[in-house]
C-alpha positions as CSV (number, residue, x, y, z in Angstrom):
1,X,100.6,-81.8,-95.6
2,X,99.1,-79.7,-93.0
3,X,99.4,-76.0,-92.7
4,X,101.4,-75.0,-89.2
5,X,98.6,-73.3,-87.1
6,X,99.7,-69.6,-85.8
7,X,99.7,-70.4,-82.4
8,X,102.9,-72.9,-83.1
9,X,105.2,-73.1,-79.7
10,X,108.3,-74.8,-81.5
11,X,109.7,-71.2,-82.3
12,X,111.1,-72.6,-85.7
13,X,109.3,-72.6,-89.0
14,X,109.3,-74.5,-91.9
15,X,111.5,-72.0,-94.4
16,X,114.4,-71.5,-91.6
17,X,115.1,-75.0,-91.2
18,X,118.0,-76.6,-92.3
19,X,119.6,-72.7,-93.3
20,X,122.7,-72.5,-92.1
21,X,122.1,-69.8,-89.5
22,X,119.8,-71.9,-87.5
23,X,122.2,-73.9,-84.7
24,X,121.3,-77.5,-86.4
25,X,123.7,-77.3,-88.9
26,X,126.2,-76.4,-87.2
27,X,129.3,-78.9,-87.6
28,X,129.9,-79.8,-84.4
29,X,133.3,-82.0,-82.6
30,X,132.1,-85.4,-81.7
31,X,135.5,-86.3,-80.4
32,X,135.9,-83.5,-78.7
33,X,132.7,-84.2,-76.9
34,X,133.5,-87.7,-76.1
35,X,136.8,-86.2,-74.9
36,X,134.9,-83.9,-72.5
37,X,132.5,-86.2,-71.3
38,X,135.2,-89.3,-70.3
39,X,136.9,-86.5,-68.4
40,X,133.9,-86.0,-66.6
41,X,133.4,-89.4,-65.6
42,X,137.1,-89.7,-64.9
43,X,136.7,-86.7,-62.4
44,X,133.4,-88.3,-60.5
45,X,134.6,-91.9,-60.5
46,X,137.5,-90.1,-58.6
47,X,135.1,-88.1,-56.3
48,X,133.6,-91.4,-55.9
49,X,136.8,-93.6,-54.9
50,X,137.6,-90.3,-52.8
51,X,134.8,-90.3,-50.6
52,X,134.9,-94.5,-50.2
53,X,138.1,-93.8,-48.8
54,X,136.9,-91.3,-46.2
55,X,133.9,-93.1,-45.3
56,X,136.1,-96.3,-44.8
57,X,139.0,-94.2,-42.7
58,X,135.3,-92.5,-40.6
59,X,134.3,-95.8,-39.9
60,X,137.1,-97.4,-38.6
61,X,138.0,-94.1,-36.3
62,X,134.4,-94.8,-35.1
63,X,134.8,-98.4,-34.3
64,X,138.0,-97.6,-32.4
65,X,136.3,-94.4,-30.4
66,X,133.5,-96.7,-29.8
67,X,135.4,-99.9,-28.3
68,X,137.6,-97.2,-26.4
69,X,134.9,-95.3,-24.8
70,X,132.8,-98.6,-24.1
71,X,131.2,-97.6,-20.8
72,X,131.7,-99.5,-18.0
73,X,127.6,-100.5,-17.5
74,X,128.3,-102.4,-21.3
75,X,131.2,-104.2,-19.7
76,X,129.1,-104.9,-16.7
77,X,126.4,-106.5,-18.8
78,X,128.7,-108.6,-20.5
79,X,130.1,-109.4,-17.7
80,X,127.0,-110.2,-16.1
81,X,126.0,-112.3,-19.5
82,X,129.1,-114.2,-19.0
83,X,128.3,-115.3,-15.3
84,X,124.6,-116.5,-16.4
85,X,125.8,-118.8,-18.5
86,X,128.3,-120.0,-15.9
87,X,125.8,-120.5,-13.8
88,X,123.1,-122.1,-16.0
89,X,126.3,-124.7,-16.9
90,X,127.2,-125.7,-12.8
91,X,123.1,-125.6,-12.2
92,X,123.2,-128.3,-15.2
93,X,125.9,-130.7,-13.5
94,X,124.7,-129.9,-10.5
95,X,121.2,-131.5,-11.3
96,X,122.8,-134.1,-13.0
97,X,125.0,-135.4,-10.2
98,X,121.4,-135.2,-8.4
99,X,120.0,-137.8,-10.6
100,X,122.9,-139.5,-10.7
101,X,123.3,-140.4,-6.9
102,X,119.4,-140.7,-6.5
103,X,119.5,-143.2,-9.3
104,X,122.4,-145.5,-7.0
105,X,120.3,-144.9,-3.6
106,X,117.3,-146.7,-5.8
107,X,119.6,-149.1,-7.4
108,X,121.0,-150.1,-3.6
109,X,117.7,-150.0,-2.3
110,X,115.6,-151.7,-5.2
111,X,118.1,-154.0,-7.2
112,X,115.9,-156.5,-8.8
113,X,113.1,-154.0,-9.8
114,X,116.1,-151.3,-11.2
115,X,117.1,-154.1,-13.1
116,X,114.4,-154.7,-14.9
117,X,113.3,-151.3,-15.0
118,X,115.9,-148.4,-14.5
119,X,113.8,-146.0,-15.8
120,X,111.5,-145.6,-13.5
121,X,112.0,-143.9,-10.5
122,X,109.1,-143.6,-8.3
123,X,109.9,-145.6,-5.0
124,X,106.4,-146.9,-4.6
125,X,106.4,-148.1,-8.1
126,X,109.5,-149.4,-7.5
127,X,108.8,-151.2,-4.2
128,X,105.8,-153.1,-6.2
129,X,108.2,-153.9,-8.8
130,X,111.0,-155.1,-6.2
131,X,107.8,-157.2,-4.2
132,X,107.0,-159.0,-7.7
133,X,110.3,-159.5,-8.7
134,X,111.9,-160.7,-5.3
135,X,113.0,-164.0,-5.2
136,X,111.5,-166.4,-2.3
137,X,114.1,-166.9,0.2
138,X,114.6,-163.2,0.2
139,X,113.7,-160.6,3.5
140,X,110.5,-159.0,2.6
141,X,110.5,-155.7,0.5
142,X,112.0,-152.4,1.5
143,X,109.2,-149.9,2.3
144,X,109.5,-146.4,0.0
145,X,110.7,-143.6,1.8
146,X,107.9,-141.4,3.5
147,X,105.8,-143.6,4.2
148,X,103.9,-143.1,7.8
149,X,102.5,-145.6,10.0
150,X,98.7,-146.0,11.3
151,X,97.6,-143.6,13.6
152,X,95.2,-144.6,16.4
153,X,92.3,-142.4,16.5
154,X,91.0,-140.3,19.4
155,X,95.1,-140.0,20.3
156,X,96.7,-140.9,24.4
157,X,97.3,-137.7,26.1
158,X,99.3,-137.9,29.4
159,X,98.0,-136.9,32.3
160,X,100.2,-134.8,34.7
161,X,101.4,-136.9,37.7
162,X,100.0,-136.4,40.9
163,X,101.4,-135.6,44.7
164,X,101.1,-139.3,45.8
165,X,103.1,-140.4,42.1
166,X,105.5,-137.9,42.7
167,X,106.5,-139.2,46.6
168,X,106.4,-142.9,44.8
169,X,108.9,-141.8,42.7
170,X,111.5,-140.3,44.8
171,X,111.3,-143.2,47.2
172,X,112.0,-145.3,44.4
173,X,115.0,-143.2,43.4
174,X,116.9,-143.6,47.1
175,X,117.5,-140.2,47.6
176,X,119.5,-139.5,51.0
177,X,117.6,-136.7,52.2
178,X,114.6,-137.8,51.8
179,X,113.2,-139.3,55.2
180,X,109.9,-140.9,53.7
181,X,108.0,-138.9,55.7
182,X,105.8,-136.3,53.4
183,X,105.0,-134.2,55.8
């Protein structure tokens, strides 16, 4: 075995263990220790249940102080959240009873080409379509919408009438007071 150096922290030496002054051998109460410790955990599981409870009752005075107090900007913004989607809902029937009566002006206008192809809803498209698809003995093909005619180049400006058109005129007219003499 080896020989305890001097400089031994444990404070106990070999000859004084296991003596019956040294606190190891003393008998000690298991049960009452067990005893001692379930009524300490008794005590902090109560503790424990104690202060769920008061967090729980906090919480709910909370919630109530905060849907009481709700300020009136919070309102306003659901409010206003409530209105957008009102309005995105009416701006979405809106722009389907659009494509709705633009697709029975094409059908009225185009019926053989809508037949065939009521997806499409281009009226020059559609007018080619309606030429192709036209039967003989029908009137010749509606013309799409915005469609403008030739212009002649260089334009006619009017020129401003003169003295001798304007006497021309009124004797045409019959107009009592006038003699016919332009003088």
């Amino acid at each position: 075995m080896a020989e305890l150096d001097a400089t031994d922290t444990t404070g106990t030496s070999p000859e004084t263990e296991g003596t019956e002054a040294s606190p190891e051998t003393k008998d000690t109460d298991y049960a009452a220790l067990v005893a001692s410790a379930r009524k300490r955990q008794a005590g902090a599981e109560a503790a424990r249940q104690a202060a769920e409870a008061k967090y729980a009752a906090a919480e709910k005075e909370l919630l109530a102080f905060r849907a009481k107090n709700q300020t009136d900007a919070q309102k306003d913004l659901s409010e206003l959240a409530r209105l957008q989607e009102q309005l995105k809902s009416a701006e979405a029937r809106a722009a389907e009873a659009e494509a709705k009566a633009e697709a029975k002006i094409l059908d009225a206008r185009f019926p053989n080409a809508r037949k065939e192809l009521p997806e499409i809803t281009d009226e020059v498209r559609l007018a080619k379509y309606e030429a192709m698809l036209a039967d003989p003995g029908d009137p010749e093909p509606p013309t799409p919408r915005g469609v403008n005619g030739p212009r002649t180049p260089g334009g006619s400006e009017a020129k401003p009438p003169t003295a001798d058109d304007m006497v021309a005129k009124l004797r045409t007219m019959g107009n009592p007071w006038f003699t016919g003499n332009p003088s």
